[in-house]
PyMOL Python script that loads the backbone (N, CA, C, O; Angstrom):
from pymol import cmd

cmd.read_pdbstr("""\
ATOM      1  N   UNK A   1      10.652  -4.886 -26.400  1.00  0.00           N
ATOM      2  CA  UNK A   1      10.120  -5.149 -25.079  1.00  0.00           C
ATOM      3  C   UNK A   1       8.720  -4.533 -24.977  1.00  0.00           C
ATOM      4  O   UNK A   1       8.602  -3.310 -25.050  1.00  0.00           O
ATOM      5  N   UNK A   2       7.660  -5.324 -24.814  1.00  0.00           N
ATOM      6  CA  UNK A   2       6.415  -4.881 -24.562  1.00  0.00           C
ATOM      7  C   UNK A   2       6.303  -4.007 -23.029  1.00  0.00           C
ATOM      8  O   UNK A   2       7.005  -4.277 -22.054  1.00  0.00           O
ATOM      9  N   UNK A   3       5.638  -3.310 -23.054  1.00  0.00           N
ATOM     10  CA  UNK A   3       4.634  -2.791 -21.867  1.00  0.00           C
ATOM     11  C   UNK A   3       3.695  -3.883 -21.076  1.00  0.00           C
ATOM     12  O   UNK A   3       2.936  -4.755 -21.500  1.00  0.00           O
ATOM     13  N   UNK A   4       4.064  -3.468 -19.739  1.00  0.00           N
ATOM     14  CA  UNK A   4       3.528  -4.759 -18.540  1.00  0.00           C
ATOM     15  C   UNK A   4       2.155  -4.495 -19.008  1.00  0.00           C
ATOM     16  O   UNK A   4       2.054  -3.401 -19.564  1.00  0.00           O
ATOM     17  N   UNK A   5       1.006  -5.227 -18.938  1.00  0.00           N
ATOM     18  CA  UNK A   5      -0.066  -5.304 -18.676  1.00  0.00           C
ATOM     19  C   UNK A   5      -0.798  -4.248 -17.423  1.00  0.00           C
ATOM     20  O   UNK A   5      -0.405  -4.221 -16.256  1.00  0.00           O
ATOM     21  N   UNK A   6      -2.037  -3.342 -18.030  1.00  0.00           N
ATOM     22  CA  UNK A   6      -2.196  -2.644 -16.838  1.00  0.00           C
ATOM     23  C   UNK A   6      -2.368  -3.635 -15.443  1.00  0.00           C
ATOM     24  O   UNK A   6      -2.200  -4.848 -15.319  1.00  0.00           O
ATOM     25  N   UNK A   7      -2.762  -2.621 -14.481  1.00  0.00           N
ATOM     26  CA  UNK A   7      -2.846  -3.335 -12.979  1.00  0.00           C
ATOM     27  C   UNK A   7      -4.138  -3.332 -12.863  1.00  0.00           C
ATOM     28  O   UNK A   7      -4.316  -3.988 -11.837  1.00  0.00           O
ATOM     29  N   UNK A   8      -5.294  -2.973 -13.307  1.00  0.00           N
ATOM     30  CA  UNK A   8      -6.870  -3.211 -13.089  1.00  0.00           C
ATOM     31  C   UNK A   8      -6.931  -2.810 -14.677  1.00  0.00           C
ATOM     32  O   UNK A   8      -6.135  -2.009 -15.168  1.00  0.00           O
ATOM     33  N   UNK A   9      -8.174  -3.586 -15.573  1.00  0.00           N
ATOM     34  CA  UNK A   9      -8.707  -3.444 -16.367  1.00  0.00           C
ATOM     35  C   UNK A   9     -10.113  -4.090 -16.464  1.00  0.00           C
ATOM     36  O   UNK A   9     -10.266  -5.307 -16.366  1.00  0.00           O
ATOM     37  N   UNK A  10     -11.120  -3.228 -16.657  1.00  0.00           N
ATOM     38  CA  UNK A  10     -12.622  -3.601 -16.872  1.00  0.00           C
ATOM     39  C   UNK A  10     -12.705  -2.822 -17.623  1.00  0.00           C
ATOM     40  O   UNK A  10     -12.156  -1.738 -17.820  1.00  0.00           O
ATOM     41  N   UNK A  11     -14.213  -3.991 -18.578  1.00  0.00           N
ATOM     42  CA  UNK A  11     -14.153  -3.343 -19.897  1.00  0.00           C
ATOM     43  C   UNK A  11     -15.731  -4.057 -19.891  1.00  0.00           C
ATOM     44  O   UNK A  11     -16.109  -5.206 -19.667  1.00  0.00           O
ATOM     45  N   UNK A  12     -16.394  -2.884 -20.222  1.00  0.00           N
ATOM     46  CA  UNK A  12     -18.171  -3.181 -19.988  1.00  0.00           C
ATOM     47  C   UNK A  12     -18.547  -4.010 -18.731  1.00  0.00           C
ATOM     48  O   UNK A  12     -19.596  -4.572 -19.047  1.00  0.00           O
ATOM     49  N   UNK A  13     -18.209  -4.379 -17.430  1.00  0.00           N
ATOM     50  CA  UNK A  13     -18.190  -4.764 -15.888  1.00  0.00           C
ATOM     51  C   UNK A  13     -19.796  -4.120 -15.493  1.00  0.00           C
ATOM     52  O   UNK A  13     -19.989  -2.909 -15.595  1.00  0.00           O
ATOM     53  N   UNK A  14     -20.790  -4.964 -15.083  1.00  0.00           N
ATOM     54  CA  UNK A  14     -21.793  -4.911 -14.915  1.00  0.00           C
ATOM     55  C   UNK A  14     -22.020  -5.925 -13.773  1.00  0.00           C
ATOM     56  O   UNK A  14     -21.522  -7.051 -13.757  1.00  0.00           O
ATOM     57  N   UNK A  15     -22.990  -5.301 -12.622  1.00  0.00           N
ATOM     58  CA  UNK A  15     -23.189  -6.819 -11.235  1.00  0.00           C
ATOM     59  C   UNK A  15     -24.528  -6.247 -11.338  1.00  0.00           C
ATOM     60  O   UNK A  15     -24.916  -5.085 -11.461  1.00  0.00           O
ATOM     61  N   UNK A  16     -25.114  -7.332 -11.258  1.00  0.00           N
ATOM     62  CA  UNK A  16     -26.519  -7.647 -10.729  1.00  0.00           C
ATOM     63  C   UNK A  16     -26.679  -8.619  -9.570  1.00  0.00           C
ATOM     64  O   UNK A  16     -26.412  -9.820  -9.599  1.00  0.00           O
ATOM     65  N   UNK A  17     -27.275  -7.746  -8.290  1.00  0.00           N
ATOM     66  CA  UNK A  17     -27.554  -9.033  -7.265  1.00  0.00           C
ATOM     67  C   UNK A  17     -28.988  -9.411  -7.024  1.00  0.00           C
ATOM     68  O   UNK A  17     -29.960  -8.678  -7.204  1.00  0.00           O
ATOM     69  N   UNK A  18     -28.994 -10.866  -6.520  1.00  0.00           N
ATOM     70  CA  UNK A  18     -30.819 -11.096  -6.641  1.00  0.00           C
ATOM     71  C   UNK A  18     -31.295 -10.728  -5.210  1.00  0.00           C
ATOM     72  O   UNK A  18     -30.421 -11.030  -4.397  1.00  0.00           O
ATOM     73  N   UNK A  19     -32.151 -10.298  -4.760  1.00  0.00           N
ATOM     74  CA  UNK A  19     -33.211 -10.126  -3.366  1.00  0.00           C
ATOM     75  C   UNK A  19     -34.281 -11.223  -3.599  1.00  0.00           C
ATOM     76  O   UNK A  19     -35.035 -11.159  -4.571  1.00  0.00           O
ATOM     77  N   UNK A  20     -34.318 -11.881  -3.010  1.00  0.00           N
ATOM     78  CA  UNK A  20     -35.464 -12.305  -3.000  1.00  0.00           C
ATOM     79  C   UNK A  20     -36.240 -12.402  -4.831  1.00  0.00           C
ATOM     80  O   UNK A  20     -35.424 -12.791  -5.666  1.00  0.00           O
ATOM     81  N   UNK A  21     -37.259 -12.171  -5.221  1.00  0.00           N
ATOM     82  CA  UNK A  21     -37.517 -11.640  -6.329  1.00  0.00           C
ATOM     83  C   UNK A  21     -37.180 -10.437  -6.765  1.00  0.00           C
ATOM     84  O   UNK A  21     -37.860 -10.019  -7.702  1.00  0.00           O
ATOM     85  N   UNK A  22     -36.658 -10.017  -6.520  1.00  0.00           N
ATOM     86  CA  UNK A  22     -35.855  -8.461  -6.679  1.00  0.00           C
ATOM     87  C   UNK A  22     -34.391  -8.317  -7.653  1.00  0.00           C
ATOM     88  O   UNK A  22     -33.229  -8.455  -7.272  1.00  0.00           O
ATOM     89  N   UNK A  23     -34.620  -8.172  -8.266  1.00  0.00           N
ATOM     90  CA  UNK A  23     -32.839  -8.108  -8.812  1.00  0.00           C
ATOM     91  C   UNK A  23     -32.394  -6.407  -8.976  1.00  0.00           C
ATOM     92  O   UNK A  23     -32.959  -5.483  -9.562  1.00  0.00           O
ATOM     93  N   UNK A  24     -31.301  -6.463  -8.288  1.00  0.00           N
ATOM     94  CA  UNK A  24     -30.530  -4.751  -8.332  1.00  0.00           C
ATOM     95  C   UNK A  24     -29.746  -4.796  -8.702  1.00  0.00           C
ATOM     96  O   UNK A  24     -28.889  -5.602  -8.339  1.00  0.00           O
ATOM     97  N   UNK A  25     -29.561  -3.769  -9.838  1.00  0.00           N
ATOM     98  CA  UNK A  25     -28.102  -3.355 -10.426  1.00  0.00           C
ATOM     99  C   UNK A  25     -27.464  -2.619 -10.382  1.00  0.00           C
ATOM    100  O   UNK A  25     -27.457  -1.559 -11.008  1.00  0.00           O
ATOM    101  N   UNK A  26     -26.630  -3.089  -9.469  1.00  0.00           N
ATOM    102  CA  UNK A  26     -25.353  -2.364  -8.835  1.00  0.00           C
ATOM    103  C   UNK A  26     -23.851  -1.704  -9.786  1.00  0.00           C
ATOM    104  O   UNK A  26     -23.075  -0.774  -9.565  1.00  0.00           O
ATOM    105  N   UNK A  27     -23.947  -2.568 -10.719  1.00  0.00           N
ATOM    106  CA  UNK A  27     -22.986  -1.631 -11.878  1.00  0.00           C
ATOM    107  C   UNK A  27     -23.570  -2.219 -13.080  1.00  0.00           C
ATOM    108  O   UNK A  27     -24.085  -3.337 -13.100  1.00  0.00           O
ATOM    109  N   UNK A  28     -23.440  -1.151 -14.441  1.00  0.00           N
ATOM    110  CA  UNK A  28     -23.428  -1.247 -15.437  1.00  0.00           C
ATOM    111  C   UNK A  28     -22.652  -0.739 -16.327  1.00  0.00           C
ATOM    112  O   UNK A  28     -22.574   0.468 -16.556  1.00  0.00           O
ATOM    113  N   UNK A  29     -21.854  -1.847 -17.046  1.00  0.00           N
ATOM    114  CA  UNK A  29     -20.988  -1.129 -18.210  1.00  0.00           C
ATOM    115  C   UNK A  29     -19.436  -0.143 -17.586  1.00  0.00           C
ATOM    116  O   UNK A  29     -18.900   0.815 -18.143  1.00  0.00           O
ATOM    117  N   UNK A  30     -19.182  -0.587 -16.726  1.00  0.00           N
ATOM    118  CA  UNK A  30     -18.103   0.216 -16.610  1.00  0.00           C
ATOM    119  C   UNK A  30     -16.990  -0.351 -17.076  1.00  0.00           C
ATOM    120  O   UNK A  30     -16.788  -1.544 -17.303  1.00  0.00           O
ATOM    121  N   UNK A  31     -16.161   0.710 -17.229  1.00  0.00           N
ATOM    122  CA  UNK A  31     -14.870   0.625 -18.211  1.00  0.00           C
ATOM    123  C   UNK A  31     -13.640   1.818 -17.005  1.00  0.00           C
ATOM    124  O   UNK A  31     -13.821   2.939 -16.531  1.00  0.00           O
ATOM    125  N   UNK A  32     -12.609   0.957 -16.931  1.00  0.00           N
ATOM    126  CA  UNK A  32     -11.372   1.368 -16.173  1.00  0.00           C
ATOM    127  C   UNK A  32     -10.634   0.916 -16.524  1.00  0.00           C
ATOM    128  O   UNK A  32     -10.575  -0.282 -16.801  1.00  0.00           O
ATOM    129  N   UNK A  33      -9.667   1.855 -16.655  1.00  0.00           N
ATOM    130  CA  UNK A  33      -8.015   1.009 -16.858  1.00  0.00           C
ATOM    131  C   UNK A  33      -6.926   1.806 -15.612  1.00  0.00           C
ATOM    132  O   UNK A  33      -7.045   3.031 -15.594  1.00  0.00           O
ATOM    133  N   UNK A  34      -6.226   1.396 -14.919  1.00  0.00           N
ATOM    134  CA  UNK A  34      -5.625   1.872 -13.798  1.00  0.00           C
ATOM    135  C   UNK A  34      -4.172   1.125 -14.879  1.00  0.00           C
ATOM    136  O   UNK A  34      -4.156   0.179 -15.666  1.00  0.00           O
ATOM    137  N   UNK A  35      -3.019   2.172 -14.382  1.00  0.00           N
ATOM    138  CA  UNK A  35      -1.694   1.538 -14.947  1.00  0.00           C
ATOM    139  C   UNK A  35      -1.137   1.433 -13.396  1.00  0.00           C
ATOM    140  O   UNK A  35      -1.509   1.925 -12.331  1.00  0.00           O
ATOM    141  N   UNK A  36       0.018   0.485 -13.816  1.00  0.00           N
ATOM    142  CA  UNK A  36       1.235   0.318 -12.668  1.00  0.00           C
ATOM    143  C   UNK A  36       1.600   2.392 -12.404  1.00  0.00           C
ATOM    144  O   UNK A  36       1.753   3.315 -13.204  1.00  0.00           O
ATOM    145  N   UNK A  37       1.601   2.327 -11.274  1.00  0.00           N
ATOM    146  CA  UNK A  37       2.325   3.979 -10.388  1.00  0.00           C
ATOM    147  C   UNK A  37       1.148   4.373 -10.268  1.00  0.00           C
ATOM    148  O   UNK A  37       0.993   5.006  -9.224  1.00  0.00           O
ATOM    149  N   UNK A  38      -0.308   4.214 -11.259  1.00  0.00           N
ATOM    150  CA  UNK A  38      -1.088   5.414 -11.055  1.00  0.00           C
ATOM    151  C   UNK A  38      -1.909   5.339  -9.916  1.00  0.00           C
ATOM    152  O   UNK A  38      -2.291   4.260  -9.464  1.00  0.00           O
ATOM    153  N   UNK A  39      -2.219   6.497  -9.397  1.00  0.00           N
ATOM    154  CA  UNK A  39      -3.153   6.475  -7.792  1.00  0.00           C
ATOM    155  C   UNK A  39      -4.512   6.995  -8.894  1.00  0.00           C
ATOM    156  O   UNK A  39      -4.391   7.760  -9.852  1.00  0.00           O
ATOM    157  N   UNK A  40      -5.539   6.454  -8.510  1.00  0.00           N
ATOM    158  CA  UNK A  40      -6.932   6.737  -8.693  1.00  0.00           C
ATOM    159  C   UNK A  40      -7.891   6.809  -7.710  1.00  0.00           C
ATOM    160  O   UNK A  40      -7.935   5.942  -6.838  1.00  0.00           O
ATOM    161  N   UNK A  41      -8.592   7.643  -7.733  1.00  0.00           N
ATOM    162  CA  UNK A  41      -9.652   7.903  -6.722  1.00  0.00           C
ATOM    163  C   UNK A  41     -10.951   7.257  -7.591  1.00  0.00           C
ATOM    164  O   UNK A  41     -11.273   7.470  -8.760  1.00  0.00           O
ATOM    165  N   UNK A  42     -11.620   6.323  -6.500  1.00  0.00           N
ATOM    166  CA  UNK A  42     -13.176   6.248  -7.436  1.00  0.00           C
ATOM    167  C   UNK A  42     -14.479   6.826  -6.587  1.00  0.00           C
ATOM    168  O   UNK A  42     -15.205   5.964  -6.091  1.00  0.00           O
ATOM    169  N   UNK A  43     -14.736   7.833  -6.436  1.00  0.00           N
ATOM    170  CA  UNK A  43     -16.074   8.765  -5.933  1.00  0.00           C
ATOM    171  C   UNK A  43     -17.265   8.325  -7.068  1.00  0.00           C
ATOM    172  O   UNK A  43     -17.378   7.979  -8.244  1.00  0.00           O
ATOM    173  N   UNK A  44     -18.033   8.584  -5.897  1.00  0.00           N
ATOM    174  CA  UNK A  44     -19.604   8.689  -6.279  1.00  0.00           C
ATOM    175  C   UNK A  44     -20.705   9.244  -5.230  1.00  0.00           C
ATOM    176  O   UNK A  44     -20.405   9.852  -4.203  1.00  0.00           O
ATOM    177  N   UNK A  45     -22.052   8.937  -5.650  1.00  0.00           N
ATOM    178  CA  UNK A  45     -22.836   9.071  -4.900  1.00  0.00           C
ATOM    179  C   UNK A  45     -23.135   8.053  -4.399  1.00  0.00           C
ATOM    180  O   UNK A  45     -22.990   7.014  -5.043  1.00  0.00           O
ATOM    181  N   UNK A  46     -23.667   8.030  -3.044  1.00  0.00           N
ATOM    182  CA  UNK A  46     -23.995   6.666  -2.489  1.00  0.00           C
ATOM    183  C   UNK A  46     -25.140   6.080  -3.134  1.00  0.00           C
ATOM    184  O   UNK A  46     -26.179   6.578  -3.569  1.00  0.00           O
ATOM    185  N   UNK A  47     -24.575   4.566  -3.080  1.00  0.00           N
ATOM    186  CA  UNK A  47     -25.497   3.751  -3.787  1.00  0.00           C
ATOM    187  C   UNK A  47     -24.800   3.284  -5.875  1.00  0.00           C
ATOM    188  O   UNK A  47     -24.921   2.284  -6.583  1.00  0.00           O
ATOM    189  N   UNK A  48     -24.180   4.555  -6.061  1.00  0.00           N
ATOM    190  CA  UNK A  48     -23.758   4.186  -7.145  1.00  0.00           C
ATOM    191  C   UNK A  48     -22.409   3.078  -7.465  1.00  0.00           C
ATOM    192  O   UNK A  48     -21.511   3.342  -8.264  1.00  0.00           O
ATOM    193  N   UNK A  49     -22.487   1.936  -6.740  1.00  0.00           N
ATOM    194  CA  UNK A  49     -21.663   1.035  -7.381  1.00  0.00           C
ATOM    195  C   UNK A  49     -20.056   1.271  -6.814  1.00  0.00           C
ATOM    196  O   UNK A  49     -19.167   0.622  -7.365  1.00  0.00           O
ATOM    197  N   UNK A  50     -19.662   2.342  -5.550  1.00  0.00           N
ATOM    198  CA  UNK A  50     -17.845   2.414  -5.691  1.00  0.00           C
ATOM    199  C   UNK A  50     -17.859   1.313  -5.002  1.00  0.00           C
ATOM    200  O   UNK A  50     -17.558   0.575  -5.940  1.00  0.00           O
ATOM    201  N   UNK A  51     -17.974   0.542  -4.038  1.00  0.00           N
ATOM    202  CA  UNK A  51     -17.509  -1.175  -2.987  1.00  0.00           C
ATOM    203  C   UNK A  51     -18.002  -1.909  -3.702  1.00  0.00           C
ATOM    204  O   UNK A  51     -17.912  -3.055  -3.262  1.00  0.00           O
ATOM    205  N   UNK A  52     -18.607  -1.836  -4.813  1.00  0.00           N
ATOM    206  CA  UNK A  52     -19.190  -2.927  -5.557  1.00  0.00           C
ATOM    207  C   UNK A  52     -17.809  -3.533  -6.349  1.00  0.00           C
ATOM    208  O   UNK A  52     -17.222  -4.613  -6.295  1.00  0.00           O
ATOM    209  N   UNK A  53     -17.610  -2.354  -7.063  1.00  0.00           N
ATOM    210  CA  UNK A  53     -16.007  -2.379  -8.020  1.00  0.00           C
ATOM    211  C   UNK A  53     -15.489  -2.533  -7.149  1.00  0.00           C
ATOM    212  O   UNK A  53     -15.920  -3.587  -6.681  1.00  0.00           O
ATOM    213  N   UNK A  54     -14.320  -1.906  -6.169  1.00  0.00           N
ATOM    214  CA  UNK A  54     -13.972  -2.387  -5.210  1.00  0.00           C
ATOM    215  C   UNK A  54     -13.583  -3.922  -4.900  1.00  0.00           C
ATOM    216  O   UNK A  54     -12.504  -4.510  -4.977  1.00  0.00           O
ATOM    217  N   UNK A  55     -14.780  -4.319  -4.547  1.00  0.00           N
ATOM    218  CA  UNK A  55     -15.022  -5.557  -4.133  1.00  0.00           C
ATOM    219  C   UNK A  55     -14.752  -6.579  -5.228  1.00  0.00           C
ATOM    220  O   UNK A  55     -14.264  -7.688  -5.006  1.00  0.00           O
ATOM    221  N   UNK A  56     -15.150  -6.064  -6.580  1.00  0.00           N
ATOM    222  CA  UNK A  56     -14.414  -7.285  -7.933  1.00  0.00           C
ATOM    223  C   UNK A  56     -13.008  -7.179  -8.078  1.00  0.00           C
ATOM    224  O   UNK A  56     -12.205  -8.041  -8.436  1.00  0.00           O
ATOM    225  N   UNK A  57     -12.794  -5.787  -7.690  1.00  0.00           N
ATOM    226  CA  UNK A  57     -10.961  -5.348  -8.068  1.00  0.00           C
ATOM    227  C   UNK A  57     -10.395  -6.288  -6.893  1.00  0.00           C
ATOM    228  O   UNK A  57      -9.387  -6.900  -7.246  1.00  0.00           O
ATOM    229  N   UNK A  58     -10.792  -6.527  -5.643  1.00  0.00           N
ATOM    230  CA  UNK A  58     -10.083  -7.149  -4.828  1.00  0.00           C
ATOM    231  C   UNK A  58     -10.634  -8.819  -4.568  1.00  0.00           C
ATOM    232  O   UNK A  58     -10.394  -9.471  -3.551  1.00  0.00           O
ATOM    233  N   UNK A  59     -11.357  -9.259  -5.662  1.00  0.00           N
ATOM    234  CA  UNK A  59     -11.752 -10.765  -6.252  1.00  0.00           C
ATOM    235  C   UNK A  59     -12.440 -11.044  -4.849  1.00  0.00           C
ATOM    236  O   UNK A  59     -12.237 -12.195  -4.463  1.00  0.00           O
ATOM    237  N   UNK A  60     -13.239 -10.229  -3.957  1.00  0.00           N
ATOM    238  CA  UNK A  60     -14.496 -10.607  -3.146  1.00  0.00           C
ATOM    239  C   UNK A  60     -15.456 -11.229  -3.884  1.00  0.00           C
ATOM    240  O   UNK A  60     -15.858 -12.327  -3.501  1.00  0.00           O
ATOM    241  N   UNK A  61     -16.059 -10.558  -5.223  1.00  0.00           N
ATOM    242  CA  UNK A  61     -16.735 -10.839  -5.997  1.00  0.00           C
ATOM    243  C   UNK A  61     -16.280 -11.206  -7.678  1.00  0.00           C
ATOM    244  O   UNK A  61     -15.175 -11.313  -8.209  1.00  0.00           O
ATOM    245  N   UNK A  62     -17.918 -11.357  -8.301  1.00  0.00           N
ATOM    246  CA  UNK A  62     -17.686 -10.973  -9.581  1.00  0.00           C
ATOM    247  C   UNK A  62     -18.594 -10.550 -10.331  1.00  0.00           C
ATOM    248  O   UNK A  62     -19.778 -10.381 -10.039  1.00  0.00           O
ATOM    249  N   UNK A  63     -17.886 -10.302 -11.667  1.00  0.00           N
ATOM    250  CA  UNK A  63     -19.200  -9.465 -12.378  1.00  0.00           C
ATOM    251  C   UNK A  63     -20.066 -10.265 -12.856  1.00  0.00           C
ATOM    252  O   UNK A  63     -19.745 -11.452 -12.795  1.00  0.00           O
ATOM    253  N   UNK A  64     -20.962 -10.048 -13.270  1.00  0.00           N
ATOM    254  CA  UNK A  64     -22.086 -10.300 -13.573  1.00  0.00           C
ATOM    255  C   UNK A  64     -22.179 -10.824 -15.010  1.00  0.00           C
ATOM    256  O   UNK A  64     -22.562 -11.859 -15.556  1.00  0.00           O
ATOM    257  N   UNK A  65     -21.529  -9.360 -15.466  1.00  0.00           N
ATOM    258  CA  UNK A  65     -20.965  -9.406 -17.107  1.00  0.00           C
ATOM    259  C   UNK A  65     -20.231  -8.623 -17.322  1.00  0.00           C
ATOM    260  O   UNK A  65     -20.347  -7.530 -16.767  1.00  0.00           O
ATOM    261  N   UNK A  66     -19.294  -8.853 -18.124  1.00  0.00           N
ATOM    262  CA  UNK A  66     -18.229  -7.831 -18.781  1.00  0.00           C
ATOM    263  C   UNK A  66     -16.611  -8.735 -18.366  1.00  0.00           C
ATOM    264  O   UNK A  66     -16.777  -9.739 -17.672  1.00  0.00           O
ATOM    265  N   UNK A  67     -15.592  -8.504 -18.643  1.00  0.00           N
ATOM    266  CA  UNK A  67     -14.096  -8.755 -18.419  1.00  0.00           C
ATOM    267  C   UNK A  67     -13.824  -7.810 -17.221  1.00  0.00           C
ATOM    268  O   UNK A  67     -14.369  -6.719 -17.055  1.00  0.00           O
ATOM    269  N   UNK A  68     -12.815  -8.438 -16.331  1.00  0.00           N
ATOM    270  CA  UNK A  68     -11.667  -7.917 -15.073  1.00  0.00           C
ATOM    271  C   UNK A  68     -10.537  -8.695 -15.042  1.00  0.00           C
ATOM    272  O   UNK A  68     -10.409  -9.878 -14.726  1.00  0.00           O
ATOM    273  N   UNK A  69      -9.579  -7.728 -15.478  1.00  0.00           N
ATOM    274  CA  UNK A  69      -7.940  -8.156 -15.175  1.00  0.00           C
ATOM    275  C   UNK A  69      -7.180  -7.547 -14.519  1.00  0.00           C
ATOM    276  O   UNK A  69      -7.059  -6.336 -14.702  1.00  0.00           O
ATOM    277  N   UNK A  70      -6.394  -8.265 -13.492  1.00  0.00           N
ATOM    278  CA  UNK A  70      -5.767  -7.688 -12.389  1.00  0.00           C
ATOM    279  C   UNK A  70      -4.149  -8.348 -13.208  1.00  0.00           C
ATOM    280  O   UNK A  70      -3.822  -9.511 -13.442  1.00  0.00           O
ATOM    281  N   UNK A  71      -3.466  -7.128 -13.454  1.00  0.00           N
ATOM    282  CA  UNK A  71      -2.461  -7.348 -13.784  1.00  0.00           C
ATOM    283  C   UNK A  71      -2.169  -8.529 -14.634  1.00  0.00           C
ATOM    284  O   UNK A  71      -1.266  -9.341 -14.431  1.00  0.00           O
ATOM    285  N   UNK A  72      -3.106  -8.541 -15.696  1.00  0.00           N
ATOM    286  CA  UNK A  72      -3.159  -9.660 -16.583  1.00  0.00           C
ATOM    287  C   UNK A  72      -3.871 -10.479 -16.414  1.00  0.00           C
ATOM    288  O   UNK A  72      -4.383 -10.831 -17.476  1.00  0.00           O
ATOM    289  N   UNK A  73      -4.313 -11.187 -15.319  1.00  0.00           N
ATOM    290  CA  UNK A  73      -5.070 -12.182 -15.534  1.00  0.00           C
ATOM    291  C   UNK A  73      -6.479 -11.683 -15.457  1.00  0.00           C
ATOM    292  O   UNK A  73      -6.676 -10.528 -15.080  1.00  0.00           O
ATOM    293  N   UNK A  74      -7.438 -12.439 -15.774  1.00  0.00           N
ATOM    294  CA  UNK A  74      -8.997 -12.446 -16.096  1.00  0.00           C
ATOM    295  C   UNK A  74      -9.254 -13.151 -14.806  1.00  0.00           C
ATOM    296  O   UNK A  74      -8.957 -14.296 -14.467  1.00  0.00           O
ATOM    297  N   UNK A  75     -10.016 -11.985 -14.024  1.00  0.00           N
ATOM    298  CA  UNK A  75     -10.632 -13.170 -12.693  1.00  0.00           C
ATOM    299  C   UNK A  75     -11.954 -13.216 -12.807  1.00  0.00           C
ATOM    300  O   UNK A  75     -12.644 -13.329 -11.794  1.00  0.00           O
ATOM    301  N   UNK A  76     -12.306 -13.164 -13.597  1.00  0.00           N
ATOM    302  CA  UNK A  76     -14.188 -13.464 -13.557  1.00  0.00           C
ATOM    303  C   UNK A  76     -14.375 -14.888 -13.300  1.00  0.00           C
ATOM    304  O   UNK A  76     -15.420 -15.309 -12.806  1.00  0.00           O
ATOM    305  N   UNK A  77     -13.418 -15.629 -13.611  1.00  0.00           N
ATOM    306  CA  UNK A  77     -13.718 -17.175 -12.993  1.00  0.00           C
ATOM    307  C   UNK A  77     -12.844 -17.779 -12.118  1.00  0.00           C
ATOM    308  O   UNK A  77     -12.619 -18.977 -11.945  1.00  0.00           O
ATOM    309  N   UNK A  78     -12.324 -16.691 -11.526  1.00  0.00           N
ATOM    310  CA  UNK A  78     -11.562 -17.246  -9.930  1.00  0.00           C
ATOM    311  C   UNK A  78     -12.708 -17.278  -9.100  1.00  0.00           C
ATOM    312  O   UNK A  78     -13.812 -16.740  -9.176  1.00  0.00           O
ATOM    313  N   UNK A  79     -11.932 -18.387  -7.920  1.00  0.00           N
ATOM    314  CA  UNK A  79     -13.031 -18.474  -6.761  1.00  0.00           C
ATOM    315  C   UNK A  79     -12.823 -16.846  -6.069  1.00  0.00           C
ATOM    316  O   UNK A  79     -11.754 -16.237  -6.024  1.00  0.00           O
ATOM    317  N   UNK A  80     -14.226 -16.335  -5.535  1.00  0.00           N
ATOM    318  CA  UNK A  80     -13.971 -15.498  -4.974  1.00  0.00           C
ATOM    319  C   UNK A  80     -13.804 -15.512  -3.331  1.00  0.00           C
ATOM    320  O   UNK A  80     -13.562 -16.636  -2.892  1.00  0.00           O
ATOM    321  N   UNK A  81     -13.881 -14.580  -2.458  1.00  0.00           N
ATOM    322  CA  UNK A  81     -13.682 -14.821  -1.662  1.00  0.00           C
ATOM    323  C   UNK A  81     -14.864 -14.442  -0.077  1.00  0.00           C
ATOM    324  O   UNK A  81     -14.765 -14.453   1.150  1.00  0.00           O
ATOM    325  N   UNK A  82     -15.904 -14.146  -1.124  1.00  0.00           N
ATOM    326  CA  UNK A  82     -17.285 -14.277  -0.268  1.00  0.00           C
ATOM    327  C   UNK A  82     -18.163 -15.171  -0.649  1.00  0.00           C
ATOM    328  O   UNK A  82     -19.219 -15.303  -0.031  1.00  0.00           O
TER     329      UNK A  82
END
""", "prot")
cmd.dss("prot")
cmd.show_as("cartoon", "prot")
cmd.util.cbc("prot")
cmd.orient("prot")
């Protein structure tokens, strides 16, 4: 019997958004693995990217570049929901 698939996995997760001519990068390269039971806290400083993740973990968005799986599946090409 295998082990369930974690419940969040990103693996190099990077967003870039455009302004105008402006492009900001809001994450780079992050890597998380959350299992089924575990509680995680994600802190930072403001501005560093925590509602950004957030916001891909709960398929508002997506990345830019890199893989996100929510309990197995890959949602980088689900519709999101903004």
């Amino acid at each position: 019997m295998s082990a369930p698939p974690p419940i969040v996995e990103a693996k190099e997760v990077g967003k870039i958004y455009s302004r105008a001519a402006e492009k900001i990068t809001a994450l780079r390269g992050v890597d998380l693995i959350v299992e089924a039971g575990e509680m995680t806290a994600i802190t930072g400083e403001s501005g560093s990217g925590k509602t950004t993740l957030l916001n891909m973990i709960g398929c508002i968005d997506h990345p830019t570049w890199g893989s996100l799986q929510i309990a197995g599946t890959v949602v980088n090409a689900l519709p999101s929901g903004g």
